[in-house]
Backbone atoms as SQL, in Angstrom:
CREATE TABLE atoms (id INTEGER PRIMARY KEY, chain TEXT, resi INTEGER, resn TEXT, atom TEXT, x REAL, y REAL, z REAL);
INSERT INTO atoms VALUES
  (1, 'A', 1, 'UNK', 'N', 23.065, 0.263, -6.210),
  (2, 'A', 1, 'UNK', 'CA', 21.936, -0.333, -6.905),
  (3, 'A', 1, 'UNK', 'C', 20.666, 0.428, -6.534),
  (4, 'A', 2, 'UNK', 'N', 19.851, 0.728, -7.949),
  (5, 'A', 2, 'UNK', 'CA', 18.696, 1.644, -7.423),
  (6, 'A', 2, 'UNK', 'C', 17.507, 0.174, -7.465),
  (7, 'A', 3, 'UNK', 'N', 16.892, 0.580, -6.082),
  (8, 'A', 3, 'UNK', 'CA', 15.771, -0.733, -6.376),
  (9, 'A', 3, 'UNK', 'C', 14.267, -0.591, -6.768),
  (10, 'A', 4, 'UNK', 'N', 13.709, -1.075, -7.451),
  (11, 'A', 4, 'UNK', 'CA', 11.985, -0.882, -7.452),
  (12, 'A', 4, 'UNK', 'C', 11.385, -2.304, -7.153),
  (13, 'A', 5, 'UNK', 'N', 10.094, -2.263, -6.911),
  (14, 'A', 5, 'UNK', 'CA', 9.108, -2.881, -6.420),
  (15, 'A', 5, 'UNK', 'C', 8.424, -3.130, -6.970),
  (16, 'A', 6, 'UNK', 'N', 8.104, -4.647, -6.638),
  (17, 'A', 6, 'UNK', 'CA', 6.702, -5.014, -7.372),
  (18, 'A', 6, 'UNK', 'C', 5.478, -5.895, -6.253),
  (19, 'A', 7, 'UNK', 'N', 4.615, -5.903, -6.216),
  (20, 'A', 7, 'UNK', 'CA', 3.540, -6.459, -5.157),
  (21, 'A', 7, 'UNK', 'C', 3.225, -7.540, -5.757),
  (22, 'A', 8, 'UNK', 'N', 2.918, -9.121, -4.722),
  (23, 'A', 8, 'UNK', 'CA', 2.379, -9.715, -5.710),
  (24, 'A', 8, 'UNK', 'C', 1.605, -10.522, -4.660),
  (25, 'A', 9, 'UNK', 'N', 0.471, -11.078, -5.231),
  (26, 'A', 9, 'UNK', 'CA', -0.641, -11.574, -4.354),
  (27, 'A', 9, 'UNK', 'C', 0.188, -13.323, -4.301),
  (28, 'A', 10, 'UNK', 'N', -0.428, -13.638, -3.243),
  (29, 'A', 10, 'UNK', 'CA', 0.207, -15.137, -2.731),
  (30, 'A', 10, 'UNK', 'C', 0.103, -15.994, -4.267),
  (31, 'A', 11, 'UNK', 'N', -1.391, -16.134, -4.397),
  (32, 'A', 11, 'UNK', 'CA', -1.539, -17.243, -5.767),
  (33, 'A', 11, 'UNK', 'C', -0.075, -16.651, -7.019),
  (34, 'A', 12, 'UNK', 'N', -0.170, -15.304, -6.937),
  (35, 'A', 12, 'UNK', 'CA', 0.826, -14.997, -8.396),
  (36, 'A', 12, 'UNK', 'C', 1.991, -15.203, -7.680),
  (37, 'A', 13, 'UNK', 'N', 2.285, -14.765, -6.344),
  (38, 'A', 13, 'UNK', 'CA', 3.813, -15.513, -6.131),
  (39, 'A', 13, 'UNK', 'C', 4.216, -17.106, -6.564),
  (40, 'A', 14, 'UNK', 'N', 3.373, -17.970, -6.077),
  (41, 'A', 14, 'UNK', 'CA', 3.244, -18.994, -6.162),
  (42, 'A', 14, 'UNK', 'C', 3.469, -19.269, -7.537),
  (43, 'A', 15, 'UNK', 'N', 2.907, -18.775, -8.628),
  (44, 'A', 15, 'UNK', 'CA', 2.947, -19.472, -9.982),
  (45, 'A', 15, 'UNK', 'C', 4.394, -18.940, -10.268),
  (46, 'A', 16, 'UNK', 'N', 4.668, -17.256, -9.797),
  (47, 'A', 16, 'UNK', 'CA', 5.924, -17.341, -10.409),
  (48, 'A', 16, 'UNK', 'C', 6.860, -18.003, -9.751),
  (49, 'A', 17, 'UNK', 'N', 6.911, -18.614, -8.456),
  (50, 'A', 17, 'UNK', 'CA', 7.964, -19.141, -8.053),
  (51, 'A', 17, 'UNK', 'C', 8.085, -20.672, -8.905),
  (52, 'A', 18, 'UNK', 'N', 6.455, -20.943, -9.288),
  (53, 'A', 18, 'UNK', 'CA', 7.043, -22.350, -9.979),
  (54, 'A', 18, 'UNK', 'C', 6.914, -22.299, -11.371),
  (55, 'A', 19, 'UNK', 'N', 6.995, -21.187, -11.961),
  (56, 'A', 19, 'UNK', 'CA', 6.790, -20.638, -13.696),
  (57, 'A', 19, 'UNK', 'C', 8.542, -20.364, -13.698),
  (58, 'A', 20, 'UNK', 'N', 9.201, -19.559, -13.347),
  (59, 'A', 20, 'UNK', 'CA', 10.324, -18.746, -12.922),
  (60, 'A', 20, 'UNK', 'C', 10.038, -17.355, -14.557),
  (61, 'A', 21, 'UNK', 'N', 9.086, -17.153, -14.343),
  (62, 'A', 21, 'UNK', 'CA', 8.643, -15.837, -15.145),
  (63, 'A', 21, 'UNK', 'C', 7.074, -15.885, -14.911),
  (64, 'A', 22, 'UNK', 'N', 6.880, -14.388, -14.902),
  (65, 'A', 22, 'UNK', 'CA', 5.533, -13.695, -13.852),
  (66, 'A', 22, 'UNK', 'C', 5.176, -12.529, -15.563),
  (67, 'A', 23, 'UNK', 'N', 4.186, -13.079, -16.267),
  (68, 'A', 23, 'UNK', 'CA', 3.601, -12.212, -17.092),
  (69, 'A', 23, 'UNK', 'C', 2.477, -11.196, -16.820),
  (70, 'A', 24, 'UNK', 'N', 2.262, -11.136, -15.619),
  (71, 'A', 24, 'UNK', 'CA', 1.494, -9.731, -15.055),
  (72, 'A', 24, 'UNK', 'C', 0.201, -10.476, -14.125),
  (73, 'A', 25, 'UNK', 'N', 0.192, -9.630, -13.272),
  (74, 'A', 25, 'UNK', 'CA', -0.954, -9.785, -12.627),
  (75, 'A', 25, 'UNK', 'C', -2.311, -9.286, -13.494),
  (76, 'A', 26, 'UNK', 'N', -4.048, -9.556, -13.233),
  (77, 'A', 26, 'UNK', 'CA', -4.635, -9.074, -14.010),
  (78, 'A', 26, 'UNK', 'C', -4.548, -7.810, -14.927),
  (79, 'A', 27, 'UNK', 'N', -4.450, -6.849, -13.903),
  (80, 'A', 27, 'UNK', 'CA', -3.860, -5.648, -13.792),
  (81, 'A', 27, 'UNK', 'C', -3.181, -4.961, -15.173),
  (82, 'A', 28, 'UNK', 'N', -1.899, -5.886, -14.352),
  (83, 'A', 28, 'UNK', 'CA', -0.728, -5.813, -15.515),
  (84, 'A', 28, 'UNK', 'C', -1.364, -5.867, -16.952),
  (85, 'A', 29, 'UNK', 'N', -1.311, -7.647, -16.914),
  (86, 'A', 29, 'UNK', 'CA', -2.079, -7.883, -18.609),
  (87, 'A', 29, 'UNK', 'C', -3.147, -6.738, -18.989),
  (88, 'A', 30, 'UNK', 'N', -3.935, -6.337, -18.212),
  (89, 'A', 30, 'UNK', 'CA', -4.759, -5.681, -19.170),
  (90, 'A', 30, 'UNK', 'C', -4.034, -3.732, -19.626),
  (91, 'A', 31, 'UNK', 'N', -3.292, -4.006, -18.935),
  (92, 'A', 31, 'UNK', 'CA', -2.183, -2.467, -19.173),
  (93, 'A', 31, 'UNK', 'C', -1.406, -2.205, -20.060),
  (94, 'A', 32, 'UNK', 'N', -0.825, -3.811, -20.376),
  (95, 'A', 32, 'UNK', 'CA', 0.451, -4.348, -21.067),
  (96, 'A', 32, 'UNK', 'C', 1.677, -3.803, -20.579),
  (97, 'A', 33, 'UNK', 'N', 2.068, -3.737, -19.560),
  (98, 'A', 33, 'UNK', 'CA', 2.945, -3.794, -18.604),
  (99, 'A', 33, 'UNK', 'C', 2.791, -4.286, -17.342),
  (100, 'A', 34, 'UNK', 'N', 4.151, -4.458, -16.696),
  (101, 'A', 34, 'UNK', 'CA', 4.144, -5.032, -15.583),
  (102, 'A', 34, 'UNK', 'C', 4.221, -3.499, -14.565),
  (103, 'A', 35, 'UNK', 'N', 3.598, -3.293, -13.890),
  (104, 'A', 35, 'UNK', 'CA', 3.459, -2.270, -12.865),
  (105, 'A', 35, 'UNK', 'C', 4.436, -2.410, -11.754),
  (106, 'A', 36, 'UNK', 'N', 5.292, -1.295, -11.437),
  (107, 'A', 36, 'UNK', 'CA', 6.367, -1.353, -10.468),
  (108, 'A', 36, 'UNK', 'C', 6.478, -0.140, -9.595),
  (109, 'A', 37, 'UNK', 'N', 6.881, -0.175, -8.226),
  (110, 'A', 37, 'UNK', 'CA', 7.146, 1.313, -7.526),
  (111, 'A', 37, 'UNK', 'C', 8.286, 1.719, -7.510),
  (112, 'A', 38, 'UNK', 'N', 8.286, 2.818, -6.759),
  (113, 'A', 38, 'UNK', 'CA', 9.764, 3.294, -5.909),
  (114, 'A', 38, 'UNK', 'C', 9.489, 2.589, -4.899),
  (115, 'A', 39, 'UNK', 'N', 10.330, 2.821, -4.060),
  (116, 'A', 39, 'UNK', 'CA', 10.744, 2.608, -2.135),
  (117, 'A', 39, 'UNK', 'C', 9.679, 3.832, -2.012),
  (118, 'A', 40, 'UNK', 'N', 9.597, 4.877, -2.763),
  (119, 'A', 40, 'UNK', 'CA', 8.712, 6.388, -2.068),
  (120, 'A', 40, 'UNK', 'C', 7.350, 6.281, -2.499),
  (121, 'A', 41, 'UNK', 'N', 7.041, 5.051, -3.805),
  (122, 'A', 41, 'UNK', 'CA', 5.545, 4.965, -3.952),
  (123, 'A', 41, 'UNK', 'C', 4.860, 3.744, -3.604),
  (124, 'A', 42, 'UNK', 'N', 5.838, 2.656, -2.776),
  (125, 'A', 42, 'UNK', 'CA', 5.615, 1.422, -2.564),
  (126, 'A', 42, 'UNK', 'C', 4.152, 1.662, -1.562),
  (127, 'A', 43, 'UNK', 'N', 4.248, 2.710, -0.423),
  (128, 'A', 43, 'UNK', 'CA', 3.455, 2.162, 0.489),
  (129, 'A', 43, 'UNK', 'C', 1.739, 2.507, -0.412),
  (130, 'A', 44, 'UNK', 'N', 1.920, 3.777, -1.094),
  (131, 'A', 44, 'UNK', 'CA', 0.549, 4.153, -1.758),
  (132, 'A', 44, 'UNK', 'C', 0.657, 3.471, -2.358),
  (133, 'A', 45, 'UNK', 'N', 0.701, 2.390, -3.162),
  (134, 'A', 45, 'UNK', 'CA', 0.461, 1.501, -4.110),
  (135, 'A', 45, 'UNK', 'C', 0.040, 0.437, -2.793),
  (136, 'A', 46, 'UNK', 'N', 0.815, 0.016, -1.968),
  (137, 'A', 46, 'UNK', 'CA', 0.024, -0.932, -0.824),
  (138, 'A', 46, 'UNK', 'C', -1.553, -0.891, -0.466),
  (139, 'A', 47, 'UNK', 'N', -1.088, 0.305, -0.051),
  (140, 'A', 47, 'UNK', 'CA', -2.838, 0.815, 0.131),
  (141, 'A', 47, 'UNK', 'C', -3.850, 0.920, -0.421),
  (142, 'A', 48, 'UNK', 'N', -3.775, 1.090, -1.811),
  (143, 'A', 48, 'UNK', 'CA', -4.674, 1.554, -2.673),
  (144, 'A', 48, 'UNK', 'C', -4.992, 0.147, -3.335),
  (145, 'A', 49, 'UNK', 'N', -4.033, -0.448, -3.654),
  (146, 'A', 49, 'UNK', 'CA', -4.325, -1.673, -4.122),
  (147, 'A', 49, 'UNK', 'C', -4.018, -3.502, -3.345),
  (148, 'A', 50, 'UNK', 'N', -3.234, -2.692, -2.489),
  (149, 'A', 50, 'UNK', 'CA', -3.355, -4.212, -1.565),
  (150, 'A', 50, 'UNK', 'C', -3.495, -4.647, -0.065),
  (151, 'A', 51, 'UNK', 'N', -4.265, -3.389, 0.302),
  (152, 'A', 51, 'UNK', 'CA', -4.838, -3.229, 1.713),
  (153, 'A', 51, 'UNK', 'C', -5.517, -4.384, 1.954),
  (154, 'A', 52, 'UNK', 'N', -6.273, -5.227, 1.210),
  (155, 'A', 52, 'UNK', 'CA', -7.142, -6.571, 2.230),
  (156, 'A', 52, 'UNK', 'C', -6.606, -7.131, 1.785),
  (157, 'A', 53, 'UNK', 'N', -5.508, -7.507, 0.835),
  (158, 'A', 53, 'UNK', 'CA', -5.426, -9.126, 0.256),
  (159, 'A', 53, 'UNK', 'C', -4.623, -9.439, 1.528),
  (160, 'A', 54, 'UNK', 'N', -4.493, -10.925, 1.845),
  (161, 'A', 54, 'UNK', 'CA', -3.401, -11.350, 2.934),
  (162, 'A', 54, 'UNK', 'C', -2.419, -12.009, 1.951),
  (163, 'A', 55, 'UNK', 'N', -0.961, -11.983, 2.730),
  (164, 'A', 55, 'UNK', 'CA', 0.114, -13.012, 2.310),
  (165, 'A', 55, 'UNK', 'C', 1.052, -12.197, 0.796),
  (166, 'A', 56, 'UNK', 'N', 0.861, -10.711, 0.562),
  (167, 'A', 56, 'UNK', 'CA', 1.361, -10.139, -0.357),
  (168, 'A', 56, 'UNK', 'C', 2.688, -10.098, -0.090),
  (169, 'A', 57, 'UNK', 'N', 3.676, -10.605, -1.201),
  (170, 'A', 57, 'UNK', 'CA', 4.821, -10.677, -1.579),
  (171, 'A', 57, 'UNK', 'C', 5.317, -9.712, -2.062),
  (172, 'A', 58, 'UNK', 'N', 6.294, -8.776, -1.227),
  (173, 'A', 58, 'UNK', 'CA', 7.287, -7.976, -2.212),
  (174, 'A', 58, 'UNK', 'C', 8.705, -8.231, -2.717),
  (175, 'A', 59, 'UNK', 'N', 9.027, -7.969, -3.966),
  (176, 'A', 59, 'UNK', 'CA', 9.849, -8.410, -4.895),
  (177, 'A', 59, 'UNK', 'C', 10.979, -7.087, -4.879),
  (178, 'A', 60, 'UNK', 'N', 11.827, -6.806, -4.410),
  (179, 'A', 60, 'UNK', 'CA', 12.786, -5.943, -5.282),
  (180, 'A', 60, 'UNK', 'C', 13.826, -6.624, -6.534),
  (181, 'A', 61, 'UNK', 'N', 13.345, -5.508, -6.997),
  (182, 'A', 61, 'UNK', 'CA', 14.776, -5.747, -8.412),
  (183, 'A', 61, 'UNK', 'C', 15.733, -4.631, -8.878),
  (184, 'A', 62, 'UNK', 'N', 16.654, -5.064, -9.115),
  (185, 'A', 62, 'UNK', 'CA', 17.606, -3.717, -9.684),
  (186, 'A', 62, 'UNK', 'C', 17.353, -3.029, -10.738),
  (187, 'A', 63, 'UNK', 'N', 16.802, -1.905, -10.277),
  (188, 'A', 63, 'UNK', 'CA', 16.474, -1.062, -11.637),
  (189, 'A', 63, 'UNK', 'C', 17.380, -0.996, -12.881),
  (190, 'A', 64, 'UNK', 'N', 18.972, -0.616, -12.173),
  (191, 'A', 64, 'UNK', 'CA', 19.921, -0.500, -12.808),
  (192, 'A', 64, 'UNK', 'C', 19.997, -1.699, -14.443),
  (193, 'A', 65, 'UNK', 'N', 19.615, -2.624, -13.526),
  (194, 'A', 65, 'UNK', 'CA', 19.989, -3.734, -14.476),
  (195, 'A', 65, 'UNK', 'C', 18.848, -4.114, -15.479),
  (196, 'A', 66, 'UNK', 'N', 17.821, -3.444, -14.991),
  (197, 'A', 66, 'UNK', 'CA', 16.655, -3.126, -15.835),
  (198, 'A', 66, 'UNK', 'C', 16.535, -1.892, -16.800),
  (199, 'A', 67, 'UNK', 'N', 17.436, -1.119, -16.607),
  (200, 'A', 67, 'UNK', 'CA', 17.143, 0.118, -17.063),
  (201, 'A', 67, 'UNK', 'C', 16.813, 0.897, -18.812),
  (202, 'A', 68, 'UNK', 'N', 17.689, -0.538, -19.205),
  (203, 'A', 68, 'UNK', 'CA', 17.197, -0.378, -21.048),
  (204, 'A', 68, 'UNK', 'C', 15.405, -0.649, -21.083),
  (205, 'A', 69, 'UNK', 'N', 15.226, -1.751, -20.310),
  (206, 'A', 69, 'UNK', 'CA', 14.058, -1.459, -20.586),
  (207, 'A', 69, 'UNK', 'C', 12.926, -0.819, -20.013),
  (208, 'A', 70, 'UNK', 'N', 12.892, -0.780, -18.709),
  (209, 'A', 70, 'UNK', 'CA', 12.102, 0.181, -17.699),
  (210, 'A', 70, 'UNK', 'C', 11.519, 1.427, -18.744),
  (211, 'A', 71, 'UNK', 'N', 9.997, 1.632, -18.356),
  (212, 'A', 71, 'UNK', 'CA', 9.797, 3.085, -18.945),
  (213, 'A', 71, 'UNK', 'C', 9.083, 3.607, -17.234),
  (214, 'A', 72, 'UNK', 'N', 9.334, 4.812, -17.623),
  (215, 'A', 72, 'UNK', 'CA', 9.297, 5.631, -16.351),
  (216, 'A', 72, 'UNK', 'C', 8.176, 6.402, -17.212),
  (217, 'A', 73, 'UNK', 'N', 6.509, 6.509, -16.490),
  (218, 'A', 73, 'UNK', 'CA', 5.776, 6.939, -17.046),
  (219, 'A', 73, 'UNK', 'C', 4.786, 7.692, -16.157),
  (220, 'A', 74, 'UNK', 'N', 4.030, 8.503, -16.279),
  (221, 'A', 74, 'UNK', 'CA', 3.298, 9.152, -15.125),
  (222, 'A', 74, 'UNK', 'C', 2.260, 8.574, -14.972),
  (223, 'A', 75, 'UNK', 'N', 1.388, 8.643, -13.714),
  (224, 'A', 75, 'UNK', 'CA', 0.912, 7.599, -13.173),
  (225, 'A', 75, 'UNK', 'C', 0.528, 8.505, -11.987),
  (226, 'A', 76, 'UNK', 'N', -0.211, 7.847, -10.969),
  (227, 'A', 76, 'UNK', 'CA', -1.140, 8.478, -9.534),
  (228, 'A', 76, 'UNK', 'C', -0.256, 9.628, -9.941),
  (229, 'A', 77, 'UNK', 'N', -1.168, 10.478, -9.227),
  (230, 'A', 77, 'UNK', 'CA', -0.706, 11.859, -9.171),
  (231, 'A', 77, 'UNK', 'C', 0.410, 13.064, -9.915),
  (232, 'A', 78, 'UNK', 'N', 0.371, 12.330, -10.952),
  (233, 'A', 78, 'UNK', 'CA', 1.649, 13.119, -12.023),
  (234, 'A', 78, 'UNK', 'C', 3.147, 12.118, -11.698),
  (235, 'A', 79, 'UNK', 'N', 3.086, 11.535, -10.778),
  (236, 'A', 79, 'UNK', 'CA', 4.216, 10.873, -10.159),
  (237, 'A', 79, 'UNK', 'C', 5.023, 9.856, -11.561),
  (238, 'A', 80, 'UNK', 'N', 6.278, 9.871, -11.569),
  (239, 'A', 80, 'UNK', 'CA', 6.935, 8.504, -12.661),
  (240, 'A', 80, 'UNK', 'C', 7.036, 7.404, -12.186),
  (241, 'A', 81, 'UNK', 'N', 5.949, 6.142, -12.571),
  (242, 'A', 81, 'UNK', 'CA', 6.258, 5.227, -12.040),
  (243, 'A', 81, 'UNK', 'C', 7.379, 4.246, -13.283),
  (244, 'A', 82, 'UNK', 'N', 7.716, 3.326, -12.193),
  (245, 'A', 82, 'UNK', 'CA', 8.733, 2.119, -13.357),
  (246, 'A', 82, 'UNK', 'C', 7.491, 1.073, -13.981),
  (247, 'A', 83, 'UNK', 'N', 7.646, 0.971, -15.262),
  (248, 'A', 83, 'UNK', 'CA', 6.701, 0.381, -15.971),
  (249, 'A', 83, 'UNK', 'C', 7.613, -0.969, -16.811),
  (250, 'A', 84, 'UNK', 'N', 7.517, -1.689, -16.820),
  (251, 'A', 84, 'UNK', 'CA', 8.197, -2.957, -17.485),
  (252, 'A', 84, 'UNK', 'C', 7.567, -3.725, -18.805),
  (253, 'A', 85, 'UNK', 'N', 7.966, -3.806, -19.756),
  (254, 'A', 85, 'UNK', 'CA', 7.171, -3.864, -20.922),
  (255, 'A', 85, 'UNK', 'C', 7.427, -5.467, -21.386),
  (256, 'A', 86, 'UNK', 'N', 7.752, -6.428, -20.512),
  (257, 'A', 86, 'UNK', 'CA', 8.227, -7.764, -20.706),
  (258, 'A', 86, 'UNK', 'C', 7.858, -8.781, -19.420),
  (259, 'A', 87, 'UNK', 'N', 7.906, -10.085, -19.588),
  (260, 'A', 87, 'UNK', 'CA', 7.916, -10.382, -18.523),
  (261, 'A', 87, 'UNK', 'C', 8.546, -10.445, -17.377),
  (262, 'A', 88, 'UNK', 'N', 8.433, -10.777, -16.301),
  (263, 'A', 88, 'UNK', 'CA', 9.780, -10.310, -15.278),
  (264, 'A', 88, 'UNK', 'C', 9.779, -11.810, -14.941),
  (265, 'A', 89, 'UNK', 'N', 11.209, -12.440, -15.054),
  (266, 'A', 89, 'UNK', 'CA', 12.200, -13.519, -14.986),
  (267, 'A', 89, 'UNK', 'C', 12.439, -13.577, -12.873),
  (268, 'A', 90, 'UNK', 'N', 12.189, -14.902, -12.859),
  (269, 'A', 90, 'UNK', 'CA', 12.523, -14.877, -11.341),
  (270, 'A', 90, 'UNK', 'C', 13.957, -14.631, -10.647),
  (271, 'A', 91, 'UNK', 'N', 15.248, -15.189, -11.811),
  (272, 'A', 91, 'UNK', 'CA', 16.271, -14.886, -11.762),
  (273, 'A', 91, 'UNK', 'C', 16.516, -13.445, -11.511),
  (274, 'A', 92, 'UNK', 'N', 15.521, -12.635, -12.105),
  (275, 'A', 92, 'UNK', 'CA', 15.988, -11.131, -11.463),
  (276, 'A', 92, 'UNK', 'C', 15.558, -10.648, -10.490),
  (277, 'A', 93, 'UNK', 'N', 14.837, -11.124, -9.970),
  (278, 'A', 93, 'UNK', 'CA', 14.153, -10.822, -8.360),
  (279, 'A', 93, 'UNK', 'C', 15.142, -10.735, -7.615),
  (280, 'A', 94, 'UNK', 'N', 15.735, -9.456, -6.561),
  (281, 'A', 94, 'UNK', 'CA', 17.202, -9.226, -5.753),
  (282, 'A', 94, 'UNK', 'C', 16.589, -9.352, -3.999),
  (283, 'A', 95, 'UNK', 'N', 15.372, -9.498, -3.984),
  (284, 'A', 95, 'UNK', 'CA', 14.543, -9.339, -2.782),
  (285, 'A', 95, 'UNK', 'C', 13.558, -9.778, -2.607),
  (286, 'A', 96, 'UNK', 'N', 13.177, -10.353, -1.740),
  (287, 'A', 96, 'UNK', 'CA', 11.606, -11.488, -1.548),
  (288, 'A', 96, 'UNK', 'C', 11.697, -10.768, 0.062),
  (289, 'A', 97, 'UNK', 'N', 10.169, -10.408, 0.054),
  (290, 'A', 97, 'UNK', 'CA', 10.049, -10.319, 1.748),
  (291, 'A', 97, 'UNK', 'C', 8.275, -10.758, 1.650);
């Protein structure tokens, strides 16, 4: 299983744990996707965007099982990030830390 990442601030964990679907953080919505890492772009995405918040939730999900829809698009530094063009379902969440 290949995994990617998603960050999520306490309040948006919270709604998606009691929504059981997460339609984007501000972020997201205004992108129209849901924004996702690798394991190799997780920590620069930490940093850049979630260095002060406290209580951030990471989510893995199986790419694999995502993969019809995943777009892999360039992003920081020429890099492909996983981009999700739907909402993400709590049922597919494979990892909570």
């Amino acid at each position: 299983m290949t995994t990617v990442f998603k960050l999520l601030r306490a309040p948006e964990w919270a709604a998606f744990e009691r929504d059981g679907s997460f339609a984007g953080s501000p972020d997201d919505l205004r992108d129209g996707f849901i924004h996702m890492s690798t394991a190799e772009q997780l920590e620069g995405t930490r940093a850049k965007y979630f260095a002060d918040e406290p209580g951030v939730v990471l989510l893995g999900l199986d790419a694999d099982a995502l993969a019809a829809e995943i777009r892999w698009e360039e992003s920081r530094g020429g890099m492909l990030f996983p981009h999700l063009y739907r909402p993400l379902q709590l049922t597919e969440v494979t990892r909570i830390e």
